[in-house]
N, C-alpha and C positions, 0 to 999 in steps of 0.2 A: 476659537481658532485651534487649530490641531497642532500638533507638534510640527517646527520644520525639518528636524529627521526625521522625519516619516513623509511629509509629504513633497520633501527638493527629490528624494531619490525616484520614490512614487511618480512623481509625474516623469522625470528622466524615463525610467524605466517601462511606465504606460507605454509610451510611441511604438514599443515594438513589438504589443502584445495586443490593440487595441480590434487588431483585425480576427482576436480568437475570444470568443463568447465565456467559455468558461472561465481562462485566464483573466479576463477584465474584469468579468463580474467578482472575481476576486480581489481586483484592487480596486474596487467602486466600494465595497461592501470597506474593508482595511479602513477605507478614508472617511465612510458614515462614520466606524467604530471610533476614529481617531478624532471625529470633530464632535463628536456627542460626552456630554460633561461623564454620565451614566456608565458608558462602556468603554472611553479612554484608556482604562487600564487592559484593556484587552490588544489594544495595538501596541506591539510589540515592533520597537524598529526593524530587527532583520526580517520582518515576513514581508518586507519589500525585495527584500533579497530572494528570499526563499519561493516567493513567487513566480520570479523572475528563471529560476532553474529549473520550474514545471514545463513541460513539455501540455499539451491542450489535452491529450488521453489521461494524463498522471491527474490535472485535476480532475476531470469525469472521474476516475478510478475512487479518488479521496473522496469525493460526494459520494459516492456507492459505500465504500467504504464506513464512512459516518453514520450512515443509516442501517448498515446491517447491524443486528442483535447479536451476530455470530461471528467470528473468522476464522473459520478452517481452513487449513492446508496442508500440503501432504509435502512429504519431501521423499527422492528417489533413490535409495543406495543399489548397487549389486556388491552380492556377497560373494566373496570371496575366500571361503571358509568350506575345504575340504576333508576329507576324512584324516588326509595326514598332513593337513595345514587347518586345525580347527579354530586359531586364535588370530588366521590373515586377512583378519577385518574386514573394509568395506570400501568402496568408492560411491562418491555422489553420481549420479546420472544427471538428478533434477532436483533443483530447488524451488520451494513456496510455488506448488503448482495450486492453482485454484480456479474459480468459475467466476471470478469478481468482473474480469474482465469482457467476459459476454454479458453478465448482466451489466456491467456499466455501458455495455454497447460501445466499445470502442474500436475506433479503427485500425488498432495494430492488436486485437486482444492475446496474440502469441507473444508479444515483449510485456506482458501481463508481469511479469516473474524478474525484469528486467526494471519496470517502473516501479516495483515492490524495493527493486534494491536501491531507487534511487530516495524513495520517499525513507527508508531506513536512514541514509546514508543524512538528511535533513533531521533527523532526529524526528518525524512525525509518529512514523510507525516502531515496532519492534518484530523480526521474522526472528527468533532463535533456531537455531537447527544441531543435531548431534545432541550433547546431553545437557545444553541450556535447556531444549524445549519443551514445552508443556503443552498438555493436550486435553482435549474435553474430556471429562468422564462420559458424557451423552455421545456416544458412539454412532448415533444416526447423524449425526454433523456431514459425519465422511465419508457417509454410503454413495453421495451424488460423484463426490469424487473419486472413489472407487472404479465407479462403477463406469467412468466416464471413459470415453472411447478413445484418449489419449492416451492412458495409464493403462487401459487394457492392450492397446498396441505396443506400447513400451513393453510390456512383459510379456505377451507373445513373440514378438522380436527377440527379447533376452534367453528365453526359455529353447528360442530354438537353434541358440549357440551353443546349451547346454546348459547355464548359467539361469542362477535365481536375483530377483529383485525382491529389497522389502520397501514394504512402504508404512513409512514412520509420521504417524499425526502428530500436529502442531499447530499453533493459533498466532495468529496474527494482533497483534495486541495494539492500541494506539496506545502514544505515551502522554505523558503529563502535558509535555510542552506539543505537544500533536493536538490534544484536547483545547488550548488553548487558540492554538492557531486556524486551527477549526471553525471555533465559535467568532474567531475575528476577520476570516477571511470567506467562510462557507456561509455562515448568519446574515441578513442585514439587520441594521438596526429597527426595532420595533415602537413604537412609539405605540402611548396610551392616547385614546381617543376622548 
């Protein structure tokens, strides 16, 4: 029998998510994990909660996410840094711009950057940006996004105000508790034959 917090809120919470595929198949998979002796430890009470705050694109995004080898992203500044203002820094344009979003095939893939902050804000993911962030040393990571016809528009646009953008690599990192929640809610339970 699985835990009943995990599964009184579970089921509360199922009714209003049951009509979206991804979203359920998330708390289908939660409730194998929480009734199975084997993988118990992986249902974690709040990922009924945290389920609950996905939107049906954020989970696609997290399944794409899980499977990629790699997470690059580029973040947007304009400089602001003249010949006799060399030290007046920068402004964001764009934050964690990436192509996760078309390959996850989702519906809204321009709030891509938006569903990034919210999976952050769950503690799944980590986006660092400015001088938290870390970047690949393998530089081909960021040539697609580079090279991509959004970021090229951006800085045609900027450049014909006058004005330069840089653009700053960074990785998208899942975290511990991301890892965890992953494997309890993305997984189902596999059984030996």
């Amino acid at each position: 029998s699985p835990k009943l917090q995990i599964v009184g809120p579970l089921i509360d919470k199922y009714k209003y998510v049951h009509d979206s595929e991804e979203l359920s198949q998330m708390f289908i998979n939660l409730l194998a994990n929480a009734m199975d002796k084997d993988t118990v430890q992986k249902a974690h009470p709040s990922f009924v909660n945290i389920i609950s705050e996905l939107s049906p694109d954020e989970a696609k995004l997290l399944k794409t996410i899980s499977l990629e080898p790699v997470l690059p992203k580029l973040d947007v500044t304009l400089n602001h840094k003249t010949l006799e203002k060399p030290d007046a820094g920068h402004t964001y344009l764009y934050e964690n711009f990436t192509l996760l979003g078309t390959k996850a095939q989702l519906h809204f893939p321009d709030l891509t950057p938006t569903y990034l902050s919210n999976l952050e804000r769950l503690n799944i993911i980590s986006c660092p940006v400015g001088i938290m962030a870390e970047a690949y040393t393998e530089k081909s990571h960021y040539i697609s996004l580079k090279e991509d016809s959004f970021i090229e528009g951006l800085q045609n646009k900027v450049r014909k105000e006058g004005k330069e953008v840089e653009l700053h690599e960074g990785i998208i990192k899942i975290t511990d508790f991301g890892e965890l929640f992953i494997d309890a809610v993305l997984a189902p339970v596999q059984k030996a034959s």
